[in-house]
KEMI-792726 format. One record per residue (C-alpha): residue number from 1; residue in one letter; x, y, z. Coordinates in steps of 0.25 Angstrom, whole numbers, plus 5000, padded with zeros to 4 digits. Layout:
<nodes>
node n->NUM, res->a, xx->X, yy->Y, zz->Z .
...
</nodes>
This chain:
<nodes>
node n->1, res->x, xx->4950, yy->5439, zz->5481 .
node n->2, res->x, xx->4955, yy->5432, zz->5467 .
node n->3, res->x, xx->4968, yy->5425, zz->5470 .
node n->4, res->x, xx->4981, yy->5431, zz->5463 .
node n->5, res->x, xx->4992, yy->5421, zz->5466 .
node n->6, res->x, xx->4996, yy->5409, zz->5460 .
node n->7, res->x, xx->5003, yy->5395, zz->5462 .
node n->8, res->x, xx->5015, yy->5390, zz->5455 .
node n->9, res->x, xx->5010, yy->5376, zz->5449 .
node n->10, res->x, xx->5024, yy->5368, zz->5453 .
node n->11, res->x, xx->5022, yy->5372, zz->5466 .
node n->12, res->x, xx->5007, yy->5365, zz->5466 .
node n->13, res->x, xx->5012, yy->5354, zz->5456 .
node n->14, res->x, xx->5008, yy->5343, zz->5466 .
node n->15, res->x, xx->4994, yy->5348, zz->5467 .
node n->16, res->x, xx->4994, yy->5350, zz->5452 .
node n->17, res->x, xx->4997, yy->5336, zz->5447 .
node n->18, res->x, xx->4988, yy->5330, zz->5458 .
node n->19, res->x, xx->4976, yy->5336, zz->5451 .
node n->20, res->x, xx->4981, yy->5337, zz->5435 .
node n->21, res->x, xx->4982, yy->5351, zz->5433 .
node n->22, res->x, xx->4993, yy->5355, zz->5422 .
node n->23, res->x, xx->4998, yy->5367, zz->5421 .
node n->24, res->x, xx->5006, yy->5370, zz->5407 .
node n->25, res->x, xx->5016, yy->5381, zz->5404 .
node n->26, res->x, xx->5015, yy->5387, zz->5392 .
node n->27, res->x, xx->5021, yy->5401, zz->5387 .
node n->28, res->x, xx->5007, yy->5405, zz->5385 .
node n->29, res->x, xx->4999, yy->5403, zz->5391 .
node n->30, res->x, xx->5000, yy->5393, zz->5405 .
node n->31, res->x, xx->4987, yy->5381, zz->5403 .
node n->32, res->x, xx->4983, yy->5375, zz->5415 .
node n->33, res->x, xx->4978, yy->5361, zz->5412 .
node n->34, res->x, xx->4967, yy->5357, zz->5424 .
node n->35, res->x, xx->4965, yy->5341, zz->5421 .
node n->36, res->x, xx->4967, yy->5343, zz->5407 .
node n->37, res->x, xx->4959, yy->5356, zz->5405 .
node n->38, res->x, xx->4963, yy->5370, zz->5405 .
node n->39, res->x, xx->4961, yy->5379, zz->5414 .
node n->40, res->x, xx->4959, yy->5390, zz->5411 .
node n->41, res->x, xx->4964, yy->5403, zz->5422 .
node n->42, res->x, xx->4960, yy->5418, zz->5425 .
node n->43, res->x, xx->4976, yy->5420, zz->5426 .
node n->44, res->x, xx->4986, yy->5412, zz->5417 .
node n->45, res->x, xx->4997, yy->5402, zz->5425 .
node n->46, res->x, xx->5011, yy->5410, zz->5422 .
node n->47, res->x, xx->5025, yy->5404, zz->5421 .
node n->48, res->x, xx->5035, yy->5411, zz->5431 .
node n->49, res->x, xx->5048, yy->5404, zz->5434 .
node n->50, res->x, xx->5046, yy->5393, zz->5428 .
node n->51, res->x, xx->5033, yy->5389, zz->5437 .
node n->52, res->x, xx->5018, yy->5391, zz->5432 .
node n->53, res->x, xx->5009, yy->5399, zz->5442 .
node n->54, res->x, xx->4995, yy->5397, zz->5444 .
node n->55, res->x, xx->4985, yy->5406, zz->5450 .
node n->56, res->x, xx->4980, yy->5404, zz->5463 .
node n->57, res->x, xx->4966, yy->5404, zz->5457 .
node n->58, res->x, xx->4969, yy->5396, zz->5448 .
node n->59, res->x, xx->4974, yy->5386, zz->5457 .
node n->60, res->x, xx->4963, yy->5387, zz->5466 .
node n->61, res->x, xx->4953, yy->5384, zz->5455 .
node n->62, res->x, xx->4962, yy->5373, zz->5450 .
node n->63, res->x, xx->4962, yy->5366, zz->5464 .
node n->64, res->x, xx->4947, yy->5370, zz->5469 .
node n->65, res->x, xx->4954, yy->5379, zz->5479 .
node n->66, res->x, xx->4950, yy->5390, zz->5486 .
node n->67, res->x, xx->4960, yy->5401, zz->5484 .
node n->68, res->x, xx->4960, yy->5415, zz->5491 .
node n->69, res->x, xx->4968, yy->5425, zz->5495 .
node n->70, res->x, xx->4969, yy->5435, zz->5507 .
node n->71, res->x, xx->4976, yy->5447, zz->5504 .
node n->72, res->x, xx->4977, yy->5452, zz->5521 .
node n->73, res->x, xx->4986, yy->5439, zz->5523 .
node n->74, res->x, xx->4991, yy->5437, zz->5507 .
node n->75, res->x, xx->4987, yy->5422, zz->5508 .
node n->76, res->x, xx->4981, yy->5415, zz->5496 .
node n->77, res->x, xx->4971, yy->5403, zz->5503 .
node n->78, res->x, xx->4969, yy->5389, zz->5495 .
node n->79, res->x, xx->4958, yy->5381, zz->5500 .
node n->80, res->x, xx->4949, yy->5369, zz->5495 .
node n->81, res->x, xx->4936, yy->5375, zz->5491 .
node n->82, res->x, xx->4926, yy->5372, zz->5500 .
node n->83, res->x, xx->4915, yy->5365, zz->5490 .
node n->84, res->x, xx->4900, yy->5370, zz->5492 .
node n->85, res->x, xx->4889, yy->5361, zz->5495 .
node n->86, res->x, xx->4878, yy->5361, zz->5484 .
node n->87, res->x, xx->4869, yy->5351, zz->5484 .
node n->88, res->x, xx->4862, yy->5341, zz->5494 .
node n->89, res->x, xx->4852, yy->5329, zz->5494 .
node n->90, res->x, xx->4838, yy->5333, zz->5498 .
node n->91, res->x, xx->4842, yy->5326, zz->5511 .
node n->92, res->x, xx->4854, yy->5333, zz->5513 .
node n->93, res->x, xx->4863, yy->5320, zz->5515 .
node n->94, res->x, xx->4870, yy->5322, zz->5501 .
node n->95, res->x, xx->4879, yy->5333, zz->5498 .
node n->96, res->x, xx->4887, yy->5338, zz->5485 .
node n->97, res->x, xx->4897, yy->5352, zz->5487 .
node n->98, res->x, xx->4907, yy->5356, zz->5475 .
node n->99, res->x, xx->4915, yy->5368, zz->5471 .
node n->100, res->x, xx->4908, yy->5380, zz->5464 .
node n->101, res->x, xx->4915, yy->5381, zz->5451 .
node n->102, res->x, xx->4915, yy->5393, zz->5443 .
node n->103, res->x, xx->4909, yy->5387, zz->5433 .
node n->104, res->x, xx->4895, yy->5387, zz->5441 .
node n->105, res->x, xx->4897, yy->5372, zz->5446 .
node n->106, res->x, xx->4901, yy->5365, zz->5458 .
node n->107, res->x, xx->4913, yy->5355, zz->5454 .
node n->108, res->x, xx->4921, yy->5346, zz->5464 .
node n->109, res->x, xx->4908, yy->5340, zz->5470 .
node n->110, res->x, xx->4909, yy->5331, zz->5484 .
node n->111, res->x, xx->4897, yy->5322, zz->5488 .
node n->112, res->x, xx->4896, yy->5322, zz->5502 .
node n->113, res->x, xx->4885, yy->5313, zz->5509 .
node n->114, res->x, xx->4882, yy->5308, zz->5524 .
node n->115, res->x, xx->4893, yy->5298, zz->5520 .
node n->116, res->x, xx->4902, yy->5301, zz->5511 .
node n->117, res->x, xx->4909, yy->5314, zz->5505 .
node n->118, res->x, xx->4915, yy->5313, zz->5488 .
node n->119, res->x, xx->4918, yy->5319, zz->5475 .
node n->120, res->x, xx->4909, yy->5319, zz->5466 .
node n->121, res->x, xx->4913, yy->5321, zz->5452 .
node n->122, res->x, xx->4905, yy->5332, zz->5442 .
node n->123, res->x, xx->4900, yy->5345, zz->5445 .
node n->124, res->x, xx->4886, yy->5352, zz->5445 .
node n->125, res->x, xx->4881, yy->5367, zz->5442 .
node n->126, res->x, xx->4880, yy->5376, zz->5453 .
node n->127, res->x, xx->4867, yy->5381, zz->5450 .
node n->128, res->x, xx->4857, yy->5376, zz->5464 .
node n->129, res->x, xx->4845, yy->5373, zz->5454 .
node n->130, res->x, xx->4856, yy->5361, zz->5449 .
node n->131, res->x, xx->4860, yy->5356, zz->5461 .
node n->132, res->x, xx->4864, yy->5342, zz->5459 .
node n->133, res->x, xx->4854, yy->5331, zz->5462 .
node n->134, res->x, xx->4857, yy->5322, zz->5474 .
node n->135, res->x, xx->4848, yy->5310, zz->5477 .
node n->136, res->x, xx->4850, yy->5295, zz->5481 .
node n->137, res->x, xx->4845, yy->5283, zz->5474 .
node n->138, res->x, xx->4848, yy->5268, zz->5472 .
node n->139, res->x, xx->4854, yy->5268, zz->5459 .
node n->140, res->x, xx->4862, yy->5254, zz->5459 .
node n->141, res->x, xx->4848, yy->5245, zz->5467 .
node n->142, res->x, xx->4856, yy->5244, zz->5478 .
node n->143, res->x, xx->4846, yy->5248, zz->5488 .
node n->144, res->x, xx->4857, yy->5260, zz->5491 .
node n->145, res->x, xx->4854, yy->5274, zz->5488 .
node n->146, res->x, xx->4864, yy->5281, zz->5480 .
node n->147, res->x, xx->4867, yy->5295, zz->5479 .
node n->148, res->x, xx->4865, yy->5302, zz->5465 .
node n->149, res->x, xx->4869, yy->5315, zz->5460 .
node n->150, res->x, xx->4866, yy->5322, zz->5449 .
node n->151, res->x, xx->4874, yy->5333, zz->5444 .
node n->152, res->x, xx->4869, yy->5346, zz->5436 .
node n->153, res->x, xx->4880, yy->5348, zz->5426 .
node n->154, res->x, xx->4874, yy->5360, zz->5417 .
node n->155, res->x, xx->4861, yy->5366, zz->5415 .
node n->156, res->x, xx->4857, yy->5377, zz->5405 .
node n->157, res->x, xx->4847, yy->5377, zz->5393 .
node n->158, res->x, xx->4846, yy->5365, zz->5389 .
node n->159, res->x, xx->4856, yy->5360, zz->5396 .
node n->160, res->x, xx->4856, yy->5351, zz->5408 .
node n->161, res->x, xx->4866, yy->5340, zz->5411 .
node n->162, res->x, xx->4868, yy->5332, zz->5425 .
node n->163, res->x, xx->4876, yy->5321, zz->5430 .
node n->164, res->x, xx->4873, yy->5310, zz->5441 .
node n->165, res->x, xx->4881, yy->5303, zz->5450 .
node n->166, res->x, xx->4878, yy->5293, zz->5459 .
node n->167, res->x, xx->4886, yy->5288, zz->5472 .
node n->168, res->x, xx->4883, yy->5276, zz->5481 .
node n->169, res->x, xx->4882, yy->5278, zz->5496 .
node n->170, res->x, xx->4894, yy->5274, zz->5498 .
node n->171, res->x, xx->4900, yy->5286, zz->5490 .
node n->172, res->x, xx->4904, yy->5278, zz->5477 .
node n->173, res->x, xx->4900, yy->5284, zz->5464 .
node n->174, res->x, xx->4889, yy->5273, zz->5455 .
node n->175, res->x, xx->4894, yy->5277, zz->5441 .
node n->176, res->x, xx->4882, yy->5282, zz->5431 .
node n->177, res->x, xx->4883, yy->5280, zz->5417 .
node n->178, res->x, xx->4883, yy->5293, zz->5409 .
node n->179, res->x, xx->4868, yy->5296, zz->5401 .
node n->180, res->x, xx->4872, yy->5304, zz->5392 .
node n->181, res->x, xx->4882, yy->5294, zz->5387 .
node n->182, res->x, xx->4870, yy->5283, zz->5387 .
node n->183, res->x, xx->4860, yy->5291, zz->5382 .
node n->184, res->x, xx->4867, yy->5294, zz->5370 .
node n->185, res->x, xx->4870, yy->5280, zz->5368 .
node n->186, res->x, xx->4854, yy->5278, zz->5366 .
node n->187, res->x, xx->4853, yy->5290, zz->5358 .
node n->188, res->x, xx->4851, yy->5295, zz->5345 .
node n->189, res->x, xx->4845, yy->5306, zz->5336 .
node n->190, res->x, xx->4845, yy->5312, zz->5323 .
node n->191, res->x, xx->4837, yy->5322, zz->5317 .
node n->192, res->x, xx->4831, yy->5324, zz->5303 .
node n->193, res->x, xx->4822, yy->5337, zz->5298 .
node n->194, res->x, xx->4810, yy->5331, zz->5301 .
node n->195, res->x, xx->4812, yy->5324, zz->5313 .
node n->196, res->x, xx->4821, yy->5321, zz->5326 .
node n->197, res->x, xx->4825, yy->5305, zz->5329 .
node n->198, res->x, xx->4828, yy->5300, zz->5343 .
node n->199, res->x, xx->4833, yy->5287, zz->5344 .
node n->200, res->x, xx->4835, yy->5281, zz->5359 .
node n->201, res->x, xx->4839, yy->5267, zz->5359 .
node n->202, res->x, xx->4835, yy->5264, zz->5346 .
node n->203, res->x, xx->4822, yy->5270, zz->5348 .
node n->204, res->x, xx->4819, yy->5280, zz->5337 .
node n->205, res->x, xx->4809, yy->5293, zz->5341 .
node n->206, res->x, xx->4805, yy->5305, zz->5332 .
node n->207, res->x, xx->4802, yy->5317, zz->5335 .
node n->208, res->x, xx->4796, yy->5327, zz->5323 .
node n->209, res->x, xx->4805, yy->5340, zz->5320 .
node n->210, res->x, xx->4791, yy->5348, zz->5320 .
node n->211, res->x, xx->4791, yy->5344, zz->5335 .
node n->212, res->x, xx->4803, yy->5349, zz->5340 .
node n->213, res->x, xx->4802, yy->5366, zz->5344 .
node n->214, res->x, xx->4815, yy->5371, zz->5340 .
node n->215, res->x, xx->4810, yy->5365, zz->5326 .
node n->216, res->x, xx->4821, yy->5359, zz->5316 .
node n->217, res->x, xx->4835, yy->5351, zz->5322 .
node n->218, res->x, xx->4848, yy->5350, zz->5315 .
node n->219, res->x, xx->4853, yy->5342, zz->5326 .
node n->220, res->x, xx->4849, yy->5328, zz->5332 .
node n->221, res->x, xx->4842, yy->5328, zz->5346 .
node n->222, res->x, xx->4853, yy->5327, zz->5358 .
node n->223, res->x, xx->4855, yy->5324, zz->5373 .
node n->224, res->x, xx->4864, yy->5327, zz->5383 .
node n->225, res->x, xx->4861, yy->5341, zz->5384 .
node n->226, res->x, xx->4850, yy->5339, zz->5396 .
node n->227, res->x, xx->4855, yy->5328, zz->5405 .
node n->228, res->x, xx->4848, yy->5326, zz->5418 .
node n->229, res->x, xx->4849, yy->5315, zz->5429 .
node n->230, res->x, xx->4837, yy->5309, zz->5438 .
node n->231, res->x, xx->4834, yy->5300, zz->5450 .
node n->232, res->x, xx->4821, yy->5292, zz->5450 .
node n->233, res->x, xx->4819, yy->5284, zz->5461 .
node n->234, res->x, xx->4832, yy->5275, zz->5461 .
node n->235, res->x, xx->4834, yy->5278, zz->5445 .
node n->236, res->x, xx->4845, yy->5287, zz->5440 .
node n->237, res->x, xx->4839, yy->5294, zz->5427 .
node n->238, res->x, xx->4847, yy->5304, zz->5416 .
node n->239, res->x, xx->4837, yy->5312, zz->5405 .
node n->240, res->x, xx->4843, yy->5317, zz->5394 .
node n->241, res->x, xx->4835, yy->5328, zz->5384 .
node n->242, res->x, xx->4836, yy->5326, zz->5370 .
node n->243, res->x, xx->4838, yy->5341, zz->5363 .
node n->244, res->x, xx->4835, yy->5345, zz->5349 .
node n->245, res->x, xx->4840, yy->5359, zz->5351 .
node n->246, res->x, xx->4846, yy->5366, zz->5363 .
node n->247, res->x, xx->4831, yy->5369, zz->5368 .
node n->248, res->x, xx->4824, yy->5358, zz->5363 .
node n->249, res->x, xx->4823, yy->5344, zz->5369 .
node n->250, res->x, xx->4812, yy->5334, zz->5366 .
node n->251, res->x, xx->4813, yy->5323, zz->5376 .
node n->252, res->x, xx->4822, yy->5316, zz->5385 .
node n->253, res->x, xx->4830, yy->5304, zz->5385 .
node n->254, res->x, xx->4830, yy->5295, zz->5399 .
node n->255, res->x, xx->4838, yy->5285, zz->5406 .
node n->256, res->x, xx->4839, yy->5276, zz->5418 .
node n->257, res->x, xx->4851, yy->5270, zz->5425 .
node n->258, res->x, xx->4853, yy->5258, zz->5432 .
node n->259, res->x, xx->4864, yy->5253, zz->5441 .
node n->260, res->x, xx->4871, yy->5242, zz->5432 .
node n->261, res->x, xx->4887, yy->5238, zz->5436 .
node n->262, res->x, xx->4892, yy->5250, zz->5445 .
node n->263, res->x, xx->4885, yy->5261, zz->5434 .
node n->264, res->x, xx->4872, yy->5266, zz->5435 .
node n->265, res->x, xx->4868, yy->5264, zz->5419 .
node n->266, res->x, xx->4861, yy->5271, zz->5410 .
node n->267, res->x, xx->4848, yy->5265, zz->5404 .
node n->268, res->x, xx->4840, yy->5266, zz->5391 .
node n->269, res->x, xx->4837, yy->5281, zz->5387 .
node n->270, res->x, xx->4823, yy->5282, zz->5386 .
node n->271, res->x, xx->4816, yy->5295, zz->5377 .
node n->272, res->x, xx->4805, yy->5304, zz->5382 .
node n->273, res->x, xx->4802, yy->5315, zz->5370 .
node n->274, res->x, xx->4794, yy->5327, zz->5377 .
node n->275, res->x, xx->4780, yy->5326, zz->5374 .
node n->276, res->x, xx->4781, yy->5337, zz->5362 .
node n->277, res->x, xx->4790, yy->5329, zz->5356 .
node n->278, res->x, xx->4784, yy->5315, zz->5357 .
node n->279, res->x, xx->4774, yy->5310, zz->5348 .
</nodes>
């Protein structure tokens, strides 16, 4: 049964200023300012003598609370959300739960292993088919196996973007430098009416606009769009495809990362057209 009642903020003020929630009076309407953002509620806060009340829902949803009520006893029930388990390593020794969100992800993830139990920041899609990756590798050389995760973050047509994240046995995170942010450091493009340029690291490729299918571009070739992590051996990889329309993409863009100064870095970009692009 939806929950009809609400809370009067002053009387959770404590609980509200621990987490950075904001709620503003305004005639109208009543904002209420989550870290900064709106959010935005099925029923509005109202002002009633002098206090601003919230739905219980609301609250709940706020908080990741569980609310309920039971209309035999008239008792509205707060509880901490039990998260769900969704993912496992292949031996079963690696565990990641979260909250099912409405928004079709699990959010609030906690790590738990034979040794340790932590948050983890990021969220993946609830979709089974993009469960994240769990997997454990010596990434820093120290003869130690690390665990790594990678997040699915979205998926659709043309669209696929992940993130990894990577933890020592001892349950502290090993910090990964971001690969779009390098790749597009190491590349550029433009694009002219008779032909598409590529320029990785100074290394200049061109590709014939009589080669690409969805025929003539107004725009230079991108990245970022398709975003994919991999393990190889004791290697952590990111790919990248670079797009000439929302349906085209004419080859990938490749890097390796090493474990220098606490931060497992990203390397040269190396480019791989697909074979109908190449020469």
């Amino acid at each position: 049964m939806k929950v009809k009642g609400w809370i009067i903020a002053t009387t959770a003020a404590m609980v509200l200023s621990a987490t950075s929630i904001m709620v503003m009076a305004k005639p109208d309407p009543i904002k209420v300012m989550l870290n900064g953002t709106e959010w935005v509620t099925e029923a509005a806060p109202v002002h009633i003598d002098d206090e601003i009340m919230i739905p219980l829902q609301t609250f709940g949803k706020l908080f990741g609370k569980q609310v309920t009520y039971d209309s035999q006893s008239n008792t509205v029930r707060i509880d901490d959300k039990k998260q769900v388990p969704f993912a496992q390593s292949d031996d079963q020794t690696i565990q990641i739960s979260g909250d099912a969100s409405e928004s079709g992800t699990y959010e609030h993830l906690t790590l738990k292993t034979q040794t340790f139990s932590r948050h983890i920041p990021g969220y993946n899609v609830d979709n089974p088919s993009y469960a994240p990756i769990i997997d454990r590798a010596d990434l820093t050389g120290d003869g130690k196996k690390d665990i790594v995760i990678i997040l699915t973050t979205g998926y659709g047509t043309g669209v696929y973007t992940s993130n990894p994240l990577v933890y020592a046995e001892t349950a502290e995170p090993i910090p990964v430098e971001d690969a779009y942010t390098a790749f597009l450091k190491q590349f550029d493009s433009k694009v002219t009416d008779k032909q598409i340029e590529l320029n990785i690291r100074g290394e200049r490729t061109v590709i014939p606009i009589s080669k690409l299918q969805s025929g003539p571009v107004k725009y230079p070739p991108g990245i970022g769009s398709v975003m994919t992590y991999t393990l190889e051996g004791n290697t952590l990889k990111a790919t990248t495809a670079v797009q000439v329309s929302p349906a085209e993409f004419i080859g990938d863009l490749t890097l390796s990362y090493t474990f220098k100064n606490g931060l497992l870095q990203a390397g040269d970009a190396q480019l791989a057209l697909y074979p109908e692009y190449g020469s």
